[in-house]
C-alpha positions as CSV (number, residue, x, y, z in Angstrom):
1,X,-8.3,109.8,191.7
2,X,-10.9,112.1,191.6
3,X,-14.2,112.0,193.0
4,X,-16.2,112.1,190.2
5,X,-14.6,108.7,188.8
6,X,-14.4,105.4,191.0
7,X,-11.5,104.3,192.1
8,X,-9.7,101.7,189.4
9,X,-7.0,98.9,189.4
10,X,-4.2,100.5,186.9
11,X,-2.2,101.5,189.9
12,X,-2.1,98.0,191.0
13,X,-1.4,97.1,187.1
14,X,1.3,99.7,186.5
15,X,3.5,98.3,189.7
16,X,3.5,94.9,189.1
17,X,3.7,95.8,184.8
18,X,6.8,97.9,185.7
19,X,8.0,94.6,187.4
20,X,7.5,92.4,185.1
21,X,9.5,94.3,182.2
22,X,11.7,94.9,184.6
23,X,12.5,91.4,185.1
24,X,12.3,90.7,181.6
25,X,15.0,93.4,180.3
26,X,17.1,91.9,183.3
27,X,17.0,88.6,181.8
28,X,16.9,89.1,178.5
29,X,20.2,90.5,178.5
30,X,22.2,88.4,181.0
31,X,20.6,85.2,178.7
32,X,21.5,86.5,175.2
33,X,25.2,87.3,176.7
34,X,26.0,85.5,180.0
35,X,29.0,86.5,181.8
36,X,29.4,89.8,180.8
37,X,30.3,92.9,183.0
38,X,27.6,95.2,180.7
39,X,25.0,92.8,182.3
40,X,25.3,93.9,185.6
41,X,25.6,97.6,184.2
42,X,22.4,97.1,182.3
43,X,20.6,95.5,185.1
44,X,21.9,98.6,187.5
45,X,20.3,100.9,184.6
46,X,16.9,98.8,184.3
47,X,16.9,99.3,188.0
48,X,17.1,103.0,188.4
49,X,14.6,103.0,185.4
50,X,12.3,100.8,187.5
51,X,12.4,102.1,190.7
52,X,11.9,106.1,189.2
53,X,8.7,104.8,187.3
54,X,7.3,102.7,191.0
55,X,8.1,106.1,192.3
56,X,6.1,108.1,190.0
57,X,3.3,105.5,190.7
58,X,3.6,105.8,194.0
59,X,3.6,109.7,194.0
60,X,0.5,109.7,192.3
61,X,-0.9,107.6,194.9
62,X,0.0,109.8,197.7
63,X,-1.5,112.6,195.6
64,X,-5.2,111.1,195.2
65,X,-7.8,111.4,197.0
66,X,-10.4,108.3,198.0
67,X,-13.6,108.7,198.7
68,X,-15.7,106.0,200.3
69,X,-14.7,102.7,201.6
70,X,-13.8,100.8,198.1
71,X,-11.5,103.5,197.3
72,X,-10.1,103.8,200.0
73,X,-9.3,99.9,200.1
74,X,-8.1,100.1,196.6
75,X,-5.6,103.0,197.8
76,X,-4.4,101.1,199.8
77,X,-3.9,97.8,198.0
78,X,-2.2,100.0,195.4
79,X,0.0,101.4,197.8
80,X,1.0,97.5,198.8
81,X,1.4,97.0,195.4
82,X,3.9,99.5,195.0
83,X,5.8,98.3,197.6
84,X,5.8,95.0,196.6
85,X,6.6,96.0,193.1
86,X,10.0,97.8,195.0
87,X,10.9,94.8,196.5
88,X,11.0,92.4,193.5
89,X,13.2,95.1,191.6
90,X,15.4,95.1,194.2
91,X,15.4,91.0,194.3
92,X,15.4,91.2,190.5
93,X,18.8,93.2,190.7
94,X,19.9,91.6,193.9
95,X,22.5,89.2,191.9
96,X,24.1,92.0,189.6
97,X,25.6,93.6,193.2
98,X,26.4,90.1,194.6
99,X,27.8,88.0,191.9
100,X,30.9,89.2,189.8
101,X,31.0,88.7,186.0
């Protein structure tokens, strides 16, 4: 962020965004064909996708600077959102480790 511009919400969006079509590329392909062994490769591949990009959010995070209280809050709800966004692509994936095809 820089201190010219307030601090804005597309952190927050991009981690739960990344999520979401996370979770959606996970489905999609374990409902189209069910009970496949390239589902659970797939889903390992969205993952690593996922997980990079949640990085990358959360690297730019680390790298901004807040000035003044709101943006400071807003850092650091971002920052939950990221982590948060980590742990439902983990849960997303969690069944394409425990289950076998």
């Amino acid at each position: 962020m820089n201190a010219n511009r307030p601090a804005s919400w597309q952190p927050v969006l991009n981690a739960l965004s990344i999520w979401f079509f996370h979770f959606l590329a996970c489905w999609a392909v374990s409902e189209f064909s069910p009970h496949r062994w390239w589902n659970h490769v797939s889903a390992w591949g969205f993952t690593v996708v996922a997980l990079a990009a949640v990085g990358v959010v959360h690297w730019r995070l680390e790298h901004a600077d807040a000035t003044g209280e709101l943006a400071r809050w807003k850092l650091r709800f971002a920052r939950g959102a990221t982590a948060l966004a980590l742990i439902a692509i983990l849960f997303t994936a969690w069944p394409s480790v425990a289950l076998r095809p």
